[in-house]
C-alpha positions as a Markdown table, in Angstrom:
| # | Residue | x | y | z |
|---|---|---|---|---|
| 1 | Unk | 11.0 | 14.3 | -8.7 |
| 2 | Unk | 9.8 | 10.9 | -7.0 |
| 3 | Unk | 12.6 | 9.0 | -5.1 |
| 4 | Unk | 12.3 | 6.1 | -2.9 |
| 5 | Unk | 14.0 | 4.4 | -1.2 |
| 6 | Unk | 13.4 | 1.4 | 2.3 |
| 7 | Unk | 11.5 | 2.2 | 5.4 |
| 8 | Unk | 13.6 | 3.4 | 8.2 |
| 9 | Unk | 13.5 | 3.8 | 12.3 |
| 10 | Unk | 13.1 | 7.5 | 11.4 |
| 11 | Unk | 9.7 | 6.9 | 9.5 |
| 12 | Unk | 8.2 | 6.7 | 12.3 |
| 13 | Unk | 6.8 | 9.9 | 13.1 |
| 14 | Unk | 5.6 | 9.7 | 9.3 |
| 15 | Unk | 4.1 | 6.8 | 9.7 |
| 16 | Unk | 1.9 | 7.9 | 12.9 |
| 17 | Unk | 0.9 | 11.1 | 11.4 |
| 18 | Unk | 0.2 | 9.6 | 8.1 |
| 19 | Unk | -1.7 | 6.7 | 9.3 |
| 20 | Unk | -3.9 | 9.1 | 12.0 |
| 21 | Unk | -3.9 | 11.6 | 8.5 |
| 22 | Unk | -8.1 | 11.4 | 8.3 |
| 23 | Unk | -7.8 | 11.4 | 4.2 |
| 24 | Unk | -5.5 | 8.4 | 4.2 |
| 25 | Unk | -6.6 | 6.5 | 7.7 |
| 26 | Unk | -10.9 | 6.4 | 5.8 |
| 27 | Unk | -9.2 | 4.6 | 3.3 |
| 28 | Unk | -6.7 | 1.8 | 5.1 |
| 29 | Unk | -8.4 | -1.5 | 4.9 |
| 30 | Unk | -7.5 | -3.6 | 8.1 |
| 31 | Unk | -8.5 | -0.8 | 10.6 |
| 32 | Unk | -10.7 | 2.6 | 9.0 |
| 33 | Unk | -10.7 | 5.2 | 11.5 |
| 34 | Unk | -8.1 | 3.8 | 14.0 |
| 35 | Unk | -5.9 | 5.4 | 15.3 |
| 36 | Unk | -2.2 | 4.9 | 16.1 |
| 37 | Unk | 0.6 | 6.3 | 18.5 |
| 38 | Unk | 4.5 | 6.5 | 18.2 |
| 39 | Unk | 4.8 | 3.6 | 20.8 |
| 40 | Unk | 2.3 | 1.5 | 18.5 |
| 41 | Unk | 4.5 | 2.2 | 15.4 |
| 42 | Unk | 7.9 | 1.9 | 17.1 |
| 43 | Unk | 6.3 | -1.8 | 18.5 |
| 44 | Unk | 5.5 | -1.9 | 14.7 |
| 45 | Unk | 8.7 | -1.1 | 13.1 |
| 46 | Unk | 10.4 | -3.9 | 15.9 |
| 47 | Unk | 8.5 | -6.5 | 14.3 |
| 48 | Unk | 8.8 | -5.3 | 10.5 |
| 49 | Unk | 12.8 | -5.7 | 11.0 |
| 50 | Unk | 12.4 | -9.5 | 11.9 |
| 51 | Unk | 9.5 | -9.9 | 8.7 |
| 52 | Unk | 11.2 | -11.3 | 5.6 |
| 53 | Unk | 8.1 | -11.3 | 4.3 |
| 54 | Unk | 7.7 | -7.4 | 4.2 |
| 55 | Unk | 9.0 | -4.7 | 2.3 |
| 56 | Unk | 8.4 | -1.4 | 2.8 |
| 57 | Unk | 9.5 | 1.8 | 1.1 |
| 58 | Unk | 9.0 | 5.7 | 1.9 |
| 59 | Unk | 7.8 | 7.9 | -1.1 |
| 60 | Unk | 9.6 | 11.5 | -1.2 |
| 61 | Unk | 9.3 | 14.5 | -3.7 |
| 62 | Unk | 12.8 | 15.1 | -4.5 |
| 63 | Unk | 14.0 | 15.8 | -0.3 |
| 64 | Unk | 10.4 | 15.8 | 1.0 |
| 65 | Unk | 8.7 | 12.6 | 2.4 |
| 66 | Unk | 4.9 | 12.2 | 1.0 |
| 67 | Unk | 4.4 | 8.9 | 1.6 |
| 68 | Unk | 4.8 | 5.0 | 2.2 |
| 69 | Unk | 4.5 | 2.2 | -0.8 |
| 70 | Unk | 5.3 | -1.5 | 0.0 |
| 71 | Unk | 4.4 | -5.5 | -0.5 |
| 72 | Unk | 3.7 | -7.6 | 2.5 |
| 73 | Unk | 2.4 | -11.4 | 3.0 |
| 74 | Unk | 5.5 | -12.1 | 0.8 |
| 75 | Unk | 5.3 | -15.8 | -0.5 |
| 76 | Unk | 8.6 | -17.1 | -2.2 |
| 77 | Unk | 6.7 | -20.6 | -3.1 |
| 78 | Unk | 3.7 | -19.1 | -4.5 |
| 79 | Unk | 6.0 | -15.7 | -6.0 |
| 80 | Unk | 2.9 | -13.7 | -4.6 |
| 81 | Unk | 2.7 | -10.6 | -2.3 |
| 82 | Unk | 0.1 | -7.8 | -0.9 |
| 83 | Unk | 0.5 | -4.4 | -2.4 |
| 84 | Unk | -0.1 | -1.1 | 0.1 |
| 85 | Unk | 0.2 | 2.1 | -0.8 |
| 86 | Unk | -0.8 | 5.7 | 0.4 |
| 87 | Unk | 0.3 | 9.0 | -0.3 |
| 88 | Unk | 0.0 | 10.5 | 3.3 |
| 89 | Unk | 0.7 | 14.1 | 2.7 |
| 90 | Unk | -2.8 | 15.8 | 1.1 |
| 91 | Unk | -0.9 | 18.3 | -1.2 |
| 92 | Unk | 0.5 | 16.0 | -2.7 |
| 93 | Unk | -2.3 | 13.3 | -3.1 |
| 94 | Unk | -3.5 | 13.6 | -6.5 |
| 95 | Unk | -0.2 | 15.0 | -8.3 |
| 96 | Unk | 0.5 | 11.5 | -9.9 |
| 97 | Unk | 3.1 | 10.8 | -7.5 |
| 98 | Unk | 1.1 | 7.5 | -6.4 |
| 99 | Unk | 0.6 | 6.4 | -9.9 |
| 100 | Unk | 4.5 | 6.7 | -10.1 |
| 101 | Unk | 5.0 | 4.9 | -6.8 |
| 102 | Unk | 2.4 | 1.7 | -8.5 |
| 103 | Unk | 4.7 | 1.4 | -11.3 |
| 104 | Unk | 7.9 | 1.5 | -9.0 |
| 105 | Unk | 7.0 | -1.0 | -6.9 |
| 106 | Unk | 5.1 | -3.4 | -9.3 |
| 107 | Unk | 8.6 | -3.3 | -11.0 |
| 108 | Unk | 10.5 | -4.3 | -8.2 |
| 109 | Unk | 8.0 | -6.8 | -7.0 |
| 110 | Unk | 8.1 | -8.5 | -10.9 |
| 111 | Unk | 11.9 | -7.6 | -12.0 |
| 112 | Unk | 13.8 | -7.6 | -8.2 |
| 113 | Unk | 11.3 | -10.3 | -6.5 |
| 114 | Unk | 10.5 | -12.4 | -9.2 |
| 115 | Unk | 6.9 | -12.5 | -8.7 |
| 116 | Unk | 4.3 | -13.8 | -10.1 |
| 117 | Unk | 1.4 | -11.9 | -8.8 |
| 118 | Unk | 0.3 | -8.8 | -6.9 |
| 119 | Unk | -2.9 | -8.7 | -5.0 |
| 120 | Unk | -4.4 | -5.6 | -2.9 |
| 121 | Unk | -7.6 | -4.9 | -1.2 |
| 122 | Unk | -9.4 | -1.4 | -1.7 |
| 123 | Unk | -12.8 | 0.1 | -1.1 |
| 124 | Unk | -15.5 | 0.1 | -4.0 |
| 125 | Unk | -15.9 | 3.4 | -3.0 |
| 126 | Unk | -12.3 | 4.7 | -3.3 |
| 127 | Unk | -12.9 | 5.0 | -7.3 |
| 128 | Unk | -9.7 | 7.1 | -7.7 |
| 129 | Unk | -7.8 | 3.8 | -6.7 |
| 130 | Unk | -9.8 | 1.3 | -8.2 |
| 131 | Unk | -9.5 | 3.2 | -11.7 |
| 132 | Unk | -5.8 | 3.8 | -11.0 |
| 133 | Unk | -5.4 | -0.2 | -10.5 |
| 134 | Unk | -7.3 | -0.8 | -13.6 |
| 135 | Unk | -5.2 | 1.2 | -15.7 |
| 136 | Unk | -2.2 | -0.5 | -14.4 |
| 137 | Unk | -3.7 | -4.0 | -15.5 |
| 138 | Unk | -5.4 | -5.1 | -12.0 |
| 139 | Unk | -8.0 | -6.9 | -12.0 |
| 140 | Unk | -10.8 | -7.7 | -10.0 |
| 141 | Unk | -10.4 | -11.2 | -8.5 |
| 142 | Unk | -13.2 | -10.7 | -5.4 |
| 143 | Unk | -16.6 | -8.4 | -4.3 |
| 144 | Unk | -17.0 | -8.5 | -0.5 |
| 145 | Unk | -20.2 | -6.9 | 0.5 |
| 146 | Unk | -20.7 | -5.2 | 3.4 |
| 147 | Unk | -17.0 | -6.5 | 4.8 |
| 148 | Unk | -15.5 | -3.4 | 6.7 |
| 149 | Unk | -17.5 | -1.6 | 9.3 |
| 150 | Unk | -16.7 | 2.0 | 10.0 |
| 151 | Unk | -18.0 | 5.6 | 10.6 |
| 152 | Unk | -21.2 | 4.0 | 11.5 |
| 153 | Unk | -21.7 | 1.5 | 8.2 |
| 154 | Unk | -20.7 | -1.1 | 6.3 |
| 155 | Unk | -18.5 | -1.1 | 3.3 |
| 156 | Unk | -18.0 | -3.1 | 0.1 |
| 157 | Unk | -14.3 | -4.2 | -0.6 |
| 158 | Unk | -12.4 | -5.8 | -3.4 |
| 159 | Unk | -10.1 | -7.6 | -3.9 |
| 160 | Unk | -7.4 | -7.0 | -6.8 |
| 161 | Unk | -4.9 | -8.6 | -8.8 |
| 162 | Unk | -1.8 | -8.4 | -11.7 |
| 163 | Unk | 0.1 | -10.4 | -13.5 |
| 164 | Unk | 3.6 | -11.0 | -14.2 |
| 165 | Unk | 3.2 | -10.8 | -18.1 |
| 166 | Unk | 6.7 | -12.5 | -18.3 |
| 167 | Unk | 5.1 | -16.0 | -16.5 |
| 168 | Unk | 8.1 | -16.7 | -14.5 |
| 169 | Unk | 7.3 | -19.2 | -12.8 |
């Protein structure tokens, strides 16, 4: 059974060998293919505390974590925020525990938040994802060819977005 629940200090093993995961790290917008440390993510998780504008959550199978799901960039004047989410464990990529994890936190970010939209950005190529957005009511807002450069070529990206059907604004 999915449970989740905020990002702690002790994530952050996770979070390195998630992030340096091959599967997952292809597929992370802002740096494909890098790779991180623990120091990198403590340094990370220092900074994250002091962020108001952040909220991350870890993604666990009933005791065991799989992954990490959160918003970032979050705007209280314009009720908008940046949706990230991987499932960094490979057994259990696939399972619908990330379509789960979607609806979780597009609930909290509409019901707890009060927002009125949710953008992400994702790889043309990632077509699990993109379909999984779609069928959650994202929407393409933005094409950017040949925007990310990695494993030796360049890579289309788009830009998504959802609605807050209950306009509370």
């Amino acid at each position: 059974m999915i449970k989740i629940r905020e990002h702690t200090k002790k994530d952050i093993p996770l979070r390195v060998k998630w992030l340096n995961n091959p599967k997952v790290n292809k597929l992370i917008g802002d740096e494909p293919g890098k790779r991180t440390n623990l120091q990198k993510q403590k340094e990370w998780f220092k900074n994250y505390e002091k962020d108001k504008t952040k909220k991350f959550f870890t993604i666990y199978n009933d005791e065991t974590p799989i992954g990490i799901v959160g918003l970032s960039n979050i705007s209280k004047n314009n009720k908008n925020a940046d949706l990230f989410i991987a499932i960094g464990e490979d057994a259990y990529r696939g399972q619908g525990f990330g379509k789960k994890a979607l609806n979780w936190i597009i609930n909290f970010a509409f019901e707890k938040l009060k927002l009125n939209k949710i953008n992400l950005g994702v790889f043309e190529e990632n077509k699990t994802a993109v379909n999984l957005y779609k069928s959650f009511g994202f929407e393409i807002e933005g094409f950017m060819k040949e925007e990310v450069y990695f494993a030796g070529k360049f890579h289309n990206f788009l830009s998504m977005a959802i609605f807050n059907k209950k306009n509370n604004k």
